[in-house]
Each structure stands twice: as structure tokens, then as C-alpha cells.
C-alpha positions as CSV (number, residue, x, y, z in Angstrom):
1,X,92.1,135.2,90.4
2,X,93.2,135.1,94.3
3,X,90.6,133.2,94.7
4,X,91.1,130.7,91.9
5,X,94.2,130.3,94.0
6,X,93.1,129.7,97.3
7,X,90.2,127.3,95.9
8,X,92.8,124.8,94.7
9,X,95.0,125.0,97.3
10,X,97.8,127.5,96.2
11,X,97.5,130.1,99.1
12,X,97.8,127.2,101.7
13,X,101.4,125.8,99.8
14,X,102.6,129.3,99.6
15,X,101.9,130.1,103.4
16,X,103.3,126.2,104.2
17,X,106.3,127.3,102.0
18,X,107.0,131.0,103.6
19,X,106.6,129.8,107.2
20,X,108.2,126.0,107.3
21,X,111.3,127.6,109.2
22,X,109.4,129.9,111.4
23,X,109.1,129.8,114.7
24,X,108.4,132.9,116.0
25,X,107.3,136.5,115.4
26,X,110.5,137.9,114.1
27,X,110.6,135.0,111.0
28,X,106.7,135.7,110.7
29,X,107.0,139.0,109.9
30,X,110.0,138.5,108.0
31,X,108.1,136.2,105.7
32,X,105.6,138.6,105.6
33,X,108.0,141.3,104.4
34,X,109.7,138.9,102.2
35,X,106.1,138.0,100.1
36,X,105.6,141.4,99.6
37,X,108.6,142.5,98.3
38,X,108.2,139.4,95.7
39,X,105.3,140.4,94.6
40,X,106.2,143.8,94.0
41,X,109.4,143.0,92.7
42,X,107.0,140.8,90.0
43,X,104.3,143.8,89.7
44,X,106.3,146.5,89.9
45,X,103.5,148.1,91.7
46,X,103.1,148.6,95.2
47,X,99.5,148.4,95.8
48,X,98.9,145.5,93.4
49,X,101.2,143.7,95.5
50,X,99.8,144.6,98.9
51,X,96.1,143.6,98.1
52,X,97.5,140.7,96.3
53,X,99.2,139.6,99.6
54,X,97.2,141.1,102.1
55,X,94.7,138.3,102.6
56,X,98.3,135.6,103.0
57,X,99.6,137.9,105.2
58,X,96.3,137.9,107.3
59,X,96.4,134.1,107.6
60,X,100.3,134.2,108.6
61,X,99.7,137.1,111.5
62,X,96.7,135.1,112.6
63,X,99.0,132.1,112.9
64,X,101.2,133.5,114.6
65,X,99.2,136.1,116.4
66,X,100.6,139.2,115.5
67,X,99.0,142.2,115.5
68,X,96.9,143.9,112.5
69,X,98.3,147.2,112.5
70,X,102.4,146.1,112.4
71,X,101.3,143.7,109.9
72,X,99.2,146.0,107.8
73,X,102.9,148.3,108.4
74,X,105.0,145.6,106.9
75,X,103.0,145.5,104.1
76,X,103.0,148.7,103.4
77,X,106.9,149.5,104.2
78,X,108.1,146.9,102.6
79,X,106.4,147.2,99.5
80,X,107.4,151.0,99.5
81,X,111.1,149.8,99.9
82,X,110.9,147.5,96.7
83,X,109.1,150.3,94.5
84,X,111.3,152.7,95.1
85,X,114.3,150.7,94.6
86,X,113.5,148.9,91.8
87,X,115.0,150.0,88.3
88,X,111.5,149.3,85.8
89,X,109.2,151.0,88.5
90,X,107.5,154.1,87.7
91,X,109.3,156.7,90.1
92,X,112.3,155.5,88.5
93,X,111.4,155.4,85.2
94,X,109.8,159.2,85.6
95,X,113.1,160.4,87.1
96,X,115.5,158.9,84.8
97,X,113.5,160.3,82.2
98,X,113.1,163.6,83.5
99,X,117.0,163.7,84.3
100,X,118.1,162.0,80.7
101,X,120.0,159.0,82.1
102,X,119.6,155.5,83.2
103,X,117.7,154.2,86.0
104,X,120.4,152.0,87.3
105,X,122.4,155.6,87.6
106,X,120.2,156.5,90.3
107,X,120.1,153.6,92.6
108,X,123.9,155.1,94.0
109,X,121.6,157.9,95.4
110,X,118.3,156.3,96.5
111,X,119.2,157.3,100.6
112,X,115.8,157.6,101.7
113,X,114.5,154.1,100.7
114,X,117.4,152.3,101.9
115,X,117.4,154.3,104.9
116,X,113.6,153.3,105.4
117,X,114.1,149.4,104.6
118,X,116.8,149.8,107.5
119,X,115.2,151.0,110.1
120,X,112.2,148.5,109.2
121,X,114.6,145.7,109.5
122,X,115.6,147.1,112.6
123,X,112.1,147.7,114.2
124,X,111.5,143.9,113.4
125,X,114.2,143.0,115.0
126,X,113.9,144.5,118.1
127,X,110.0,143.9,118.1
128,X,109.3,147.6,118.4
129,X,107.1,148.6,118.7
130,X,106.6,146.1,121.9
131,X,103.0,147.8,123.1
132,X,102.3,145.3,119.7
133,X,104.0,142.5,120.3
């Protein structure tokens, strides 16, 4: 279906779309983090989402030249960050089930993915780590 996609022109208007503002690395692998955590908000599934954006994120890092491994990293953090947040994923759903109340109960406590989406903020902000930059 990704392909479908990028046949008729789709993945170029999403990339044109994502990056019209950027100008550097920071808003390149902002956009990045921002297409995955789309996706996954629409998937609710992390790893759906990163091979669905994996090969756009390829042709933004490549555009931009940033590097494979900190891309591959926002990917994955990112997408992480959105699944564990979100009220319909599966983590959720398990533990509000287990526990016998409401997913949106839980979000009030969810320290470790906020925590995480912080500190990747952070890290893109202050381009660390700079041996990849």
C-alpha cells in the first residue's frame, strides 16, 4: 500500500508538507518525530507506525543529512512516547483492565513516558548527541 502511495505521488506531498518550514536539523527531526507520532496516534501500534514511516523518514534524514542511527532513535522513541500514552493502546487497555478502571485514570501517573518524551525533546534540542550531528 506504501507503495501505491509513493507511485502516485503521496509520499513526495507528505515530505513537501512536513518539511516546508524547515530549515535545519532541529525542524528535521522534529518533523520526523511529529510523523511518527501521527501515525501511531492513527494505528495505535508502534511498530505499524515506524515501518510505515520509516522509508519518509529515510528520504527527510537524507535531505537533510542526518544521521541513520538518531533517525532510526526518533523513530523508535517517539513512537514509544505515543503508545504509551495513548488511552485505546494496548498497554493501557491491559492495565486498566487488570486494575478495573478507566484508561484515562491512568494517564495522571504515566511518569516514565512523559519523562522519556522529555528528555527526547531535550536531546533534539541540544543536538546530542553532537558525535551525530
Amino acid at each position: 500500500m506504501l507503495e501505491t502511495i509513493r507511485y502516485n505521488g503521496g509520499i513526495d506531498f507528505v515530505i513537501t508538507r512536513l518539511t516546508r518550514h524547515v530549515t535545519g536539523k532541529r525542524g528535521a527531526e522534529f518533523s520526523i518525530a511529529a510523523l511518527v507520532s501521527v501515525a501511531n496516534l492513527c494505528t495505535a501500534n508502534n511498530t505499524i507506525a515506524i515501518i510505515t514511516t520509516g522509508p519518509i523518514a529515510k528520504d527527510i534524514a537524507k535531505r537533510f543529512r542526518l544521521d541513520r542511527r538518531k533517525t532510526a532513535s526518533i523513530l523508535d522513541t517517539f513512537s514509544c512516547l505515543i503508545q504509551g500514552i495513548i488511552p485505546y493502546g494496548a498497554q493501557m487497555l491491559i492495565a486498566a483492565g487488570l486494575a478495573g478502571i478507566s484508561p484515562l485514570s491512568i494517564i495522571g501517573n504515566l511518569y516514565y513516558p512523559f519523562c522519556m518524551g522529555a528528555c527526547a525533546i531535550l536531546a533534539i534540542l541540544i543536538r546530542y548527541p553532537g558525535r551525530y550531528s
